[in-house]
Each structure stands twice: as structure tokens, then as C-alpha cells.
C-alpha positions as CSV (number, residue, x, y, z in Angstrom):
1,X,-73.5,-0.2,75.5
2,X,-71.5,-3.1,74.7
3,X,-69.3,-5.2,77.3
4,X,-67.4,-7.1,74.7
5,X,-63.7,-7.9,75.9
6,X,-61.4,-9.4,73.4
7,X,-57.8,-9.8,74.7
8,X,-54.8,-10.5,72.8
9,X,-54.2,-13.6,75.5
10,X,-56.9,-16.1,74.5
11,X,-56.8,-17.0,78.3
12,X,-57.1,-14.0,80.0
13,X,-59.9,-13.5,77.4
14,X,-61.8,-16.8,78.6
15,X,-61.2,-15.7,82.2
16,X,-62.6,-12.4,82.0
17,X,-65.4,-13.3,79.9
18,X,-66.3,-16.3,81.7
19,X,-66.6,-13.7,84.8
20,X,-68.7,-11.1,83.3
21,X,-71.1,-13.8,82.7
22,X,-70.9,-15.3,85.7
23,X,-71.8,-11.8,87.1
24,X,-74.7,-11.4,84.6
25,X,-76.4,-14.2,86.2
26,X,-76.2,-12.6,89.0
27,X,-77.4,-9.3,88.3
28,X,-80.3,-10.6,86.7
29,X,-81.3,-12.5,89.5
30,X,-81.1,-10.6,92.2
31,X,-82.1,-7.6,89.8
32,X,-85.5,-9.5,89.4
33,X,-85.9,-10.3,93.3
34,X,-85.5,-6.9,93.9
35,X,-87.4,-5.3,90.8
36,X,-90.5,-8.2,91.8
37,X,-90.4,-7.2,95.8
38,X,-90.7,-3.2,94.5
39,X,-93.5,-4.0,92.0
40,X,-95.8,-6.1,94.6
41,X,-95.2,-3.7,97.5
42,X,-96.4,-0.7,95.1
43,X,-99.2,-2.8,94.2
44,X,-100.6,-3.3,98.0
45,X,-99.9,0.4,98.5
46,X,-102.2,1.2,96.2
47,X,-104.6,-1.4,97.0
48,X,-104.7,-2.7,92.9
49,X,-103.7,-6.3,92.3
50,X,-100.0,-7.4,91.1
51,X,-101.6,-7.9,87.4
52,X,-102.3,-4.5,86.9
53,X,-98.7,-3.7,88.1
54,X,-96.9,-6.3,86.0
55,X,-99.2,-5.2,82.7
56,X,-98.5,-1.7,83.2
57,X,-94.9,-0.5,84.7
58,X,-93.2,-4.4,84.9
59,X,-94.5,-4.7,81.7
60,X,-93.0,-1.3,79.9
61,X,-89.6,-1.5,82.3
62,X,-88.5,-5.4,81.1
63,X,-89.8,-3.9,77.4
64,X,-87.5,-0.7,77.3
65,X,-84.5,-2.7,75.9
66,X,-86.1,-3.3,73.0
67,X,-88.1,0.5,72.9
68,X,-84.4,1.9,72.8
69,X,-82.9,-0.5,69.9
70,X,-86.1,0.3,68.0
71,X,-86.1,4.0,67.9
72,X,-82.3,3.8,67.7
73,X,-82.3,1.7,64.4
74,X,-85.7,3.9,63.1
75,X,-84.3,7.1,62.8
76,X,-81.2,6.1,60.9
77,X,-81.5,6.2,57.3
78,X,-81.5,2.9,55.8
79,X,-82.8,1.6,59.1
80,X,-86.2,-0.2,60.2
81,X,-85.3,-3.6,59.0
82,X,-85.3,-5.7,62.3
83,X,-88.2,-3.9,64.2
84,X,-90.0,-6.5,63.0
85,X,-88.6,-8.9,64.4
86,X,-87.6,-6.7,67.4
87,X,-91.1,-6.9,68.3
88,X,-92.9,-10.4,66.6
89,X,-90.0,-12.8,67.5
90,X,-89.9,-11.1,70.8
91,X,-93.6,-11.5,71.8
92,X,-93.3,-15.4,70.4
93,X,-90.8,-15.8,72.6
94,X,-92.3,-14.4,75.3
95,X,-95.1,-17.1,75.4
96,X,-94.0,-19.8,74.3
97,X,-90.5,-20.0,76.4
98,X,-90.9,-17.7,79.3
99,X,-94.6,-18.3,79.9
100,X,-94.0,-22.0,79.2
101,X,-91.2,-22.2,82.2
102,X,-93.2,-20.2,84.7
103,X,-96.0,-22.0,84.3
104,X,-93.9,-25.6,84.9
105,X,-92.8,-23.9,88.2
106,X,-96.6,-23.1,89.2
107,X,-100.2,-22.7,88.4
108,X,-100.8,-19.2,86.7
109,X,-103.9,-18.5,87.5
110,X,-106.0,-15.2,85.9
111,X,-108.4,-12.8,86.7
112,X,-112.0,-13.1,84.8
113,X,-110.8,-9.5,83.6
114,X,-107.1,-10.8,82.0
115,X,-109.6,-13.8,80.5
116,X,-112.3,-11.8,79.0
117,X,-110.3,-8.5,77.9
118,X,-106.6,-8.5,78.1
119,X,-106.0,-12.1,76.4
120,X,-108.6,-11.3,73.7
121,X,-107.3,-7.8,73.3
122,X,-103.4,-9.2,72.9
123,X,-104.7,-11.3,70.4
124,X,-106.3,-8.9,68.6
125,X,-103.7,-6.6,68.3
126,X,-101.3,-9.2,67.3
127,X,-103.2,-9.9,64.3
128,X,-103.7,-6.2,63.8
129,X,-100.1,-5.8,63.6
130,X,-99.4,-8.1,60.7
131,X,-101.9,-7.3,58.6
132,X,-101.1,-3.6,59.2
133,X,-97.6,-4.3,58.4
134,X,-98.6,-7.1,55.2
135,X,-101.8,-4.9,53.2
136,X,-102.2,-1.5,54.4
137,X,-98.9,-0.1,53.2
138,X,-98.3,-2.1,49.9
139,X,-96.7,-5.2,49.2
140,X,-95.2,-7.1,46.5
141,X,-93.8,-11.2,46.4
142,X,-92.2,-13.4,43.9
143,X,-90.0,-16.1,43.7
144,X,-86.0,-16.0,43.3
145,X,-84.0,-17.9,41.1
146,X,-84.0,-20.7,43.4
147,X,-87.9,-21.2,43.9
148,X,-88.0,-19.5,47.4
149,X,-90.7,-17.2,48.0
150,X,-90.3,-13.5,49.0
151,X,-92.3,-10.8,50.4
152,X,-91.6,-7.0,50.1
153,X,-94.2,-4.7,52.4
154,X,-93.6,-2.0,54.8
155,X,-95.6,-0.5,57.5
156,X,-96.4,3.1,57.4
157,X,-96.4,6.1,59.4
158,X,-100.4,6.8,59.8
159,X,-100.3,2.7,61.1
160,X,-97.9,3.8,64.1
161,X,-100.7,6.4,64.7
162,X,-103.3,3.9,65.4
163,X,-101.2,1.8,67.0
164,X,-100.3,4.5,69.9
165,X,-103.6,5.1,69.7
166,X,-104.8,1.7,71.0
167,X,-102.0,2.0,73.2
168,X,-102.8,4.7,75.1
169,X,-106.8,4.0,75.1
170,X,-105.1,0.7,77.1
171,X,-103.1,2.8,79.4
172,X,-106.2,4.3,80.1
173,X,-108.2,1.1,80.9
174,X,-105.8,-0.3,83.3
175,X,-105.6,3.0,85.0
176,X,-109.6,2.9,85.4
177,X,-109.1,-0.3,86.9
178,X,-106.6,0.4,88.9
179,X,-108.5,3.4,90.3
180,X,-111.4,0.7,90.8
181,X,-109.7,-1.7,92.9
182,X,-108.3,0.9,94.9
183,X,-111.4,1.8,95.7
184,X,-112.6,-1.6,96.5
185,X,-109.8,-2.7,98.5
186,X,-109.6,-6.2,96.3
187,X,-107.8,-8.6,98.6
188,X,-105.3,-10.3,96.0
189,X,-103.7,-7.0,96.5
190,X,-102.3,-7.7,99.9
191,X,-100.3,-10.7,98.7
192,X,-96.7,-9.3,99.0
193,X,-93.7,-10.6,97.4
194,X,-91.0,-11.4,99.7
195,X,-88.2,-13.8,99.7
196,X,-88.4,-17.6,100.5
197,X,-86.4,-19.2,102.9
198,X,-86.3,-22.1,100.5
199,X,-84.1,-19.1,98.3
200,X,-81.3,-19.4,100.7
201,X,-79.2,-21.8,99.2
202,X,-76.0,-22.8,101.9
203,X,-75.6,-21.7,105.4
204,X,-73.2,-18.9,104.9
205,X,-76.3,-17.3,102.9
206,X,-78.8,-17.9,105.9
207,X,-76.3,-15.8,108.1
208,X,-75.8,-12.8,105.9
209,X,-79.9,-12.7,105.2
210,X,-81.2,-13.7,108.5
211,X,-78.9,-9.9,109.3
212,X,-80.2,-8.1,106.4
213,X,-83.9,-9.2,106.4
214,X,-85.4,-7.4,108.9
215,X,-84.0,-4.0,108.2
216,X,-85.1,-5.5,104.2
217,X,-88.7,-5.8,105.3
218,X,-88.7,-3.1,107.3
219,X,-87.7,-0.7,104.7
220,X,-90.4,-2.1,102.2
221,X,-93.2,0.0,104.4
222,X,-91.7,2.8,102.9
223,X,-93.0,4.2,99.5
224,X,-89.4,5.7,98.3
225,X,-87.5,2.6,99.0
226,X,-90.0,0.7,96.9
227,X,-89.6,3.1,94.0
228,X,-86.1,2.8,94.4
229,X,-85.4,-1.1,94.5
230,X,-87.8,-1.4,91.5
231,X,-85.7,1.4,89.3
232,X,-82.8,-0.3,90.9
233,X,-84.1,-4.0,90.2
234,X,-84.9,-2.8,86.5
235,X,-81.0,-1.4,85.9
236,X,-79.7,-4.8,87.5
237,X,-82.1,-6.9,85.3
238,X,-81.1,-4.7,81.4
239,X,-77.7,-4.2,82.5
240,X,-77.2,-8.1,83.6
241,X,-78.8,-9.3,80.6
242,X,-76.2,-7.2,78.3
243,X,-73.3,-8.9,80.2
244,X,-74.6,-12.2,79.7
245,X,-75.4,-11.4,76.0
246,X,-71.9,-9.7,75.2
247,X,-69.7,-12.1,77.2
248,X,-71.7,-15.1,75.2
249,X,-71.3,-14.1,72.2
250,X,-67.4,-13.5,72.7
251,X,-67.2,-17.0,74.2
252,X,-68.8,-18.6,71.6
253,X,-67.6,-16.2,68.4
254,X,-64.2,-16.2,69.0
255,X,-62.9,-18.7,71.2
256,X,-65.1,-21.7,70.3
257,X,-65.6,-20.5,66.7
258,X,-69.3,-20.9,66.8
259,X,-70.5,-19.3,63.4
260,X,-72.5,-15.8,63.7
261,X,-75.6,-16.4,62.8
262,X,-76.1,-20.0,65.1
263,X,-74.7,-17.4,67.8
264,X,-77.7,-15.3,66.9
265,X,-80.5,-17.6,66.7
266,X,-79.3,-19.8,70.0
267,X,-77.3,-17.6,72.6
268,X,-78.2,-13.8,71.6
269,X,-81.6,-14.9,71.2
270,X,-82.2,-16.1,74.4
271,X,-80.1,-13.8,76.3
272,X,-82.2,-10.6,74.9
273,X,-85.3,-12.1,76.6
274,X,-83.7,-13.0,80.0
275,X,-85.2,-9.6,81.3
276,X,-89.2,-11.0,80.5
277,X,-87.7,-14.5,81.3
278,X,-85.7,-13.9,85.0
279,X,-88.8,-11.4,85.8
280,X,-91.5,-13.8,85.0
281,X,-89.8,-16.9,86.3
282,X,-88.8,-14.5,90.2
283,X,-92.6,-13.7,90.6
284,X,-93.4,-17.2,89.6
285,X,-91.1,-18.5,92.5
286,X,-92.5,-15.9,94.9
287,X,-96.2,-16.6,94.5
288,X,-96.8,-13.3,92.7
289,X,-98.1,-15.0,89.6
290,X,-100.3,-11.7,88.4
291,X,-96.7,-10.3,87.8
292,X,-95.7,-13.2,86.4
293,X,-98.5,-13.6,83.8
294,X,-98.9,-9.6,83.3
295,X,-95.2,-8.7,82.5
296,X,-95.6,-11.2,79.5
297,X,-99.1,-10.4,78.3
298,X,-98.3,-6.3,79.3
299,X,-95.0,-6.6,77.5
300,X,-96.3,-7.8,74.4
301,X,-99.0,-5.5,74.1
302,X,-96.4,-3.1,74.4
303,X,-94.0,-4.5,72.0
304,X,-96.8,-4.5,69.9
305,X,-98.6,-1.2,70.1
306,X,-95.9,1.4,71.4
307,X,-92.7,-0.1,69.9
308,X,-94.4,-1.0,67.3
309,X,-96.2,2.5,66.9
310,X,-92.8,4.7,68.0
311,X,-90.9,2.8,64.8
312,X,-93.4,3.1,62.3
313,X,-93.4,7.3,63.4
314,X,-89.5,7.3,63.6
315,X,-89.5,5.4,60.3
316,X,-91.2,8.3,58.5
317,X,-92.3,7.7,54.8
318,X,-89.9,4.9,54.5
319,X,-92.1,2.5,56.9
320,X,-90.9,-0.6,58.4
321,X,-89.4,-3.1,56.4
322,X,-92.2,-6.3,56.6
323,X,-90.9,-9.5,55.2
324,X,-91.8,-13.5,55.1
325,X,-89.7,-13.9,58.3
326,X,-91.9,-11.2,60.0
327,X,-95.4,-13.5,58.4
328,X,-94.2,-16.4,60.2
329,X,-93.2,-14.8,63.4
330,X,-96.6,-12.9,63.3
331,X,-98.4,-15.7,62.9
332,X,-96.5,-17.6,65.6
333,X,-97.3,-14.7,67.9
334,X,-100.8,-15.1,67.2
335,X,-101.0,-18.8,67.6
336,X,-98.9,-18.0,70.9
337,X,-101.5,-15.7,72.7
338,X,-104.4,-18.0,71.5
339,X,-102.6,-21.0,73.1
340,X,-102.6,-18.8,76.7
341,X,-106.3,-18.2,76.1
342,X,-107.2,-21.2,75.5
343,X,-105.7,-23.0,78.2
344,X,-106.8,-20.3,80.5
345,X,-110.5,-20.0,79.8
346,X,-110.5,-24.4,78.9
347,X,-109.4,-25.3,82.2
348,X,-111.3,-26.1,84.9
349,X,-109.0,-23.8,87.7
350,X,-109.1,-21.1,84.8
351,X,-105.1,-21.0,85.1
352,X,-101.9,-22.3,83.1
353,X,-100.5,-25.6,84.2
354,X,-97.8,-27.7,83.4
355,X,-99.8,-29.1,80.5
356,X,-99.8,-26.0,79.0
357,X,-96.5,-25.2,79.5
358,X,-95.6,-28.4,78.0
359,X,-97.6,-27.3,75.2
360,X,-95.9,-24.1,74.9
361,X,-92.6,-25.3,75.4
362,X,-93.1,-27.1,72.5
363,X,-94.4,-25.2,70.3
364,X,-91.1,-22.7,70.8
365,X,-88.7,-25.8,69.9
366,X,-90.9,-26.3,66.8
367,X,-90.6,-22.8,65.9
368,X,-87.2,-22.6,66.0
369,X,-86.6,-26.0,64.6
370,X,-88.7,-24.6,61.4
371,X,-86.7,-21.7,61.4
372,X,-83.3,-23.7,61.3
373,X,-84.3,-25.9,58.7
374,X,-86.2,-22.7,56.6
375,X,-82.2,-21.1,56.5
376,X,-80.2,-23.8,55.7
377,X,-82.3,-27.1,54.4
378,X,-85.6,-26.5,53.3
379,X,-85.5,-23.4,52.0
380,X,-89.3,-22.3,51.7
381,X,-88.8,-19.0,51.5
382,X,-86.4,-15.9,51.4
383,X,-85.8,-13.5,54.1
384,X,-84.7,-9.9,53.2
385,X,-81.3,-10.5,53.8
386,X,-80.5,-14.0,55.2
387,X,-76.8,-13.5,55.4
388,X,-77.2,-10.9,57.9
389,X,-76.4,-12.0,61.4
390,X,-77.9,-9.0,62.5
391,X,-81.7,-9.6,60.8
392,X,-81.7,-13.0,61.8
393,X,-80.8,-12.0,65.4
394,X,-83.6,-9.4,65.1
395,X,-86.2,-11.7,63.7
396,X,-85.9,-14.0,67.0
397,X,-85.0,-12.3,69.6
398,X,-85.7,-8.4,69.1
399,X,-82.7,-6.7,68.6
């Protein structure tokens, strides 16, 4: 779905642009209110903690963007060549930006569980994945007539197999878990989200809520309406994030003349993780900082082991393209979810501060500052095709 609009006036095409993104903003915020409040009222029903909700469905909703581009670009036939990057620049991202902001805004504090298996197991996996996708399947490198190095591997079928496989046998934990706290009636898991009054921003804002709020709260007793404004928080959130993506890039492309591929690697690349980003950053706000810390870990095991798995089966005998762009995100990923464990598990309150999201924060300017200078100074090595727009969009952001 693309909301590109392109006029033949330049102004009306400004206007209406500058509107659909306006709107965006919008619907990604009050999307994520709304998809947050749904997520943490399902979690006290159940009697679980907000964690195991943003790891499991927060987690796989704010992650079906890039589940649909992947299997979308798998089955075609010469396709496969930015899952990669659909799923490592995604999950560095993730970290290092979104976790880094949310944990500015408060203390993220974790669960001895998230410390001792979920953290371990996201790193795990992430190393899994490259060297799955570098030695299992075959690989060759060289250098090119200019002295940059290249890498040529793929990631085969039978490697998505084992992926899902971990997938699901994580699925399965959580749902144990789940089951578990249920049982004992943990109380973190009557912590509800619900708006702040410090959210109201004028007084005309104040008089429409202080109307709406009670019927609001009211209607969060019941288990359909929960469902509902979560499925309905989720749309907002995907569909909001397209608008803001689409009308940027029009902005940028063809009115301020903005060259494609510093459009991909600044605006598109961003604007493709403001689903994680406004989610993360909503609970955050709200005090509902399992969600906040479980849709990022729980998204990028996801990215990881499903998206990663569903490609590499779509992708049949042809595999997924795996190139030095993919090394260096992978290895950024890794160094990502060992920065969140070690953090977490060094610091005395067992949470992530703002030191650490200092720390993170930058770490993601260094990455894409490396990035920048890889493509057009430096030069170290060669991407599979660097004068694509599209792979270096893919390699960031995951799309």
C-alpha cells in the first residue's frame, strides 16, 4: 500500500503531503496509546505480567510490517536480497535507537527471567543467524577492482527449519510462563496502562477527555473491547507509519531534491521502525515498561527466528542473499543485545538507565556514521548492489 501523492502543482503537492504526515503522527500516536492500554488490560485479565504480553503478541503485531515485505519479496523470483537487512538492520535499530530513547524517558527495569533467559537467548540467536546465513550454506569473497572486499553467501532452506523451530519451542516457553503466573496471581500484573493527565496537552484537550474517560475506562473491564482497541491500536500504528514514510519520502525526493539513497538511510529508515519506536516509547510514558522492554527484545527474536525462518522457506533452493552489509549489521545486532544485557544484569537496580541509553544512543550514531562513510568515503567493502536505493534501505531499516 503506498500513499505517495505527486501533483502536477508543486504546492498543492507540499500541502497535501505535508498533511498526510502531519496525520501519520497522529495515528501512530494515538495508535500506540490505544494498542499499549489493549495490551496491559489483556495482561491483568490474564493475571501474566505486561512482559510476557509485549514479547509475545506486542512483539509479533509491531513485527508484521516487516513479516509481509519479507514473504512478499521471498517468493518472487529474483528476490531475497533485502531480508537481510529486513531483519539485522531492523533488530540494530531496535536497540540501539528505540531502546536507547525509552530508556532516557525512564528506568527499564527486568524480570530475573528476561535477565537470565530471554536476553541470553536473543543473543544467542542473533549470532545463530549470521553464522547460519555466512558458513552453513556456502560462501565465497574477493576483492573488486578497487580493493573493496566482497562477500557472496546465502542462507538455505533447511536453516529457516531450525529457525521456526526455535521459534516455536519459544512460543512455547512464554506460554508455560504465562500459564505459571496466571496461576500465581504475580502482582506486576495488575499494573494497568492508562492515560496520564500530564498527556493532556491544552485545555480544550482536558474538556473533550475528562467526557470520554470514564465511558474509556469503563469499557476497558470488558475483554472484547480490549481485543478490539489493540487490533485497532495495531492498524493505527502500521498504517500511520506508511503515511509518514510515503509523504517523507515525497517531500524530500521531489520537492527538496534530497538524493534516493540519503532518503533511504535517514527518513525511510527511521520511519519503518516508528511502529517498535512509538510502541516502546507509549508504554515507556505510561509506566508499562515490561511492554516497553518486551516489544523490542520479543520483536527481535521474532525478526530473527520467524521472519527470518518464513524467508529462508519462501526463498526455496535459492536461499537468502547474505552479503558484507548483512556481516556488519549482524554483528551490530549482536553487540546491541549484549549491550542490554550487560547494563541490565551490571547495574545495581538490575534495569536500563539513562547511562545506558546514552550508551546506546551512541552506538546507533556510530553505526550509521560507519555506514555513511563505508558508501561514499572509505570504501571498506562492497555491498551487493550499492547503487540500489532499495538494498540500502533494506540493510537499515528492514524493508
Amino acid at each position: 500500500m503506498s500513499f505517495k501523492v505527486i501533483l502536477s502543482n508543486s504546492g498543492a503537492t507540499w500541502a497535501v503531503n505535508i498533511i498526510l504526515l502531519l496525520l501519520g503522527f497522529v495515528m501512530l500516536v494515538k495508535g500506540a496509546d490505544f494498542f499499549v492500554d489493549g495490551a496491559a488490560g489483556i495482561a491483568k485479565k490474564l493475571k501474566i505480567s505486561t512482559f510476557i504480553i509485549g514479547v509475545t503478541v506486542v512483539a509479533v503485531g509491531t513485527s508484521a510490517p516487516e513479516l509481509a515485505v519479507t514473504v512478499v519479496d521471498a517468493v518472487k523470483p529474483d528476490g531475497g536480497a533485502v531480508i537481510v537487512g529486513n531483519i539485522i538492520g531492523s533488530n540494530a535499530l531496535n536497540i540501539l535507537l528505540i531502546l536507547g530513547i525509552s530508556a532516557l524517558i525512564c528506568n527499564l527495569p527486568s524480570e530475573k527471567t528476561t535477565r537470565m533467559i530471554d536476553m541470553p537467548f536473543l543473543i544467542f540467536v542473533s549470532a545463530l543467524f549470521l553464522v547460519l546465513g555466512v558458513f552453513v550454506g556456502g560462501y565465497s569473497t574477493g576483492m573488486d577492482g578497487e580493493g573493496r572486499f566482497y562477500l557472496d553467501a546465502k542462507m538455505t532452506w533447511y536453516c529457516g527449519l531450525i529457525l521456526l523451530a526455535l521459534y516455536i519451542g519459544f512460543m512455547i516457553y512464554n506460554i508455560v510462563l504465562a500459564r505459571r503466573q496466571a496461576k500465581a496471581s504475580l502482582e506486576q500484573a495488575a499494573t494497568v496502562s492508562a492515560v496520564s493527565e500530564e498527556a493532556i496537552s491544552s485545555p480544550e484537550d482536558l474538556k473533550w477527555y475528562m467526557k470520554v474517560r470514564p465511558w474509556y475506562e469503563g469499557m476497558q473491564s470488558k475483554t472484547w473491547f480490549l481485543i478490539a482497541i489493540v487490533v485497532f491500536g495495531l492498524a493505527m500504528v502500521v498504517l500511520g507509519a506508511q503515511l509518514v514514510v510515503d509523504s517523507a519520502t515525497v517531500i524530500a525526493e521531489n520537492l527538496i531534491g534530497i538524493p534516493t539513497e540519503i532518503v533511504a538511510m535517514t527518513v525511510i529508515a527511521f520511519g519503518t521502525s516508528l511502529p517498535e519506536l512509538i510502541t516502546s516509547v507509549s508504554a515507556a510514558r505510561k509506566g508499562d515498561v515490561g511492554i516497553a522492554t518486551g516489544n523490542i527484545i520479543g520483536s527481535n527474536i521474532a525478526n530473527l527466528l520467524l521472519i527470518g525462518g518464513v524467508g529462508a522457506l519462501c526463498t526455496g533452493s535459492r536461499g537468502i542473499a547474505f552479503t558484507m552489509e548483512g556481516v556488519v549489521g549482524g554483528i551490530v545486532s549482536v553487540v546491541a543485545a549484549l549491550l542490554i544485557f550487560g547494563f541490565t544484569v551490571g547495574s545495581k537496580s538490575k534495569s536500563l538507565g539513562k547511562l545506558s541509553g546514552v550508551t546506546m544512543l551512541l552506538c546507533f550514531v556510530a553505526y550509521y556514521t560507519f555506514v555513511f562513510l563505508n558508501q561514499y568515503a572509505i570504501k571498506l567493502y562492497l555491498p551487493s548492489a550499492p547503487e540500489d536505493a532499495a538494498y540500502i534501505f533494506g540493510v537499515l531499516s528492514g524493508v
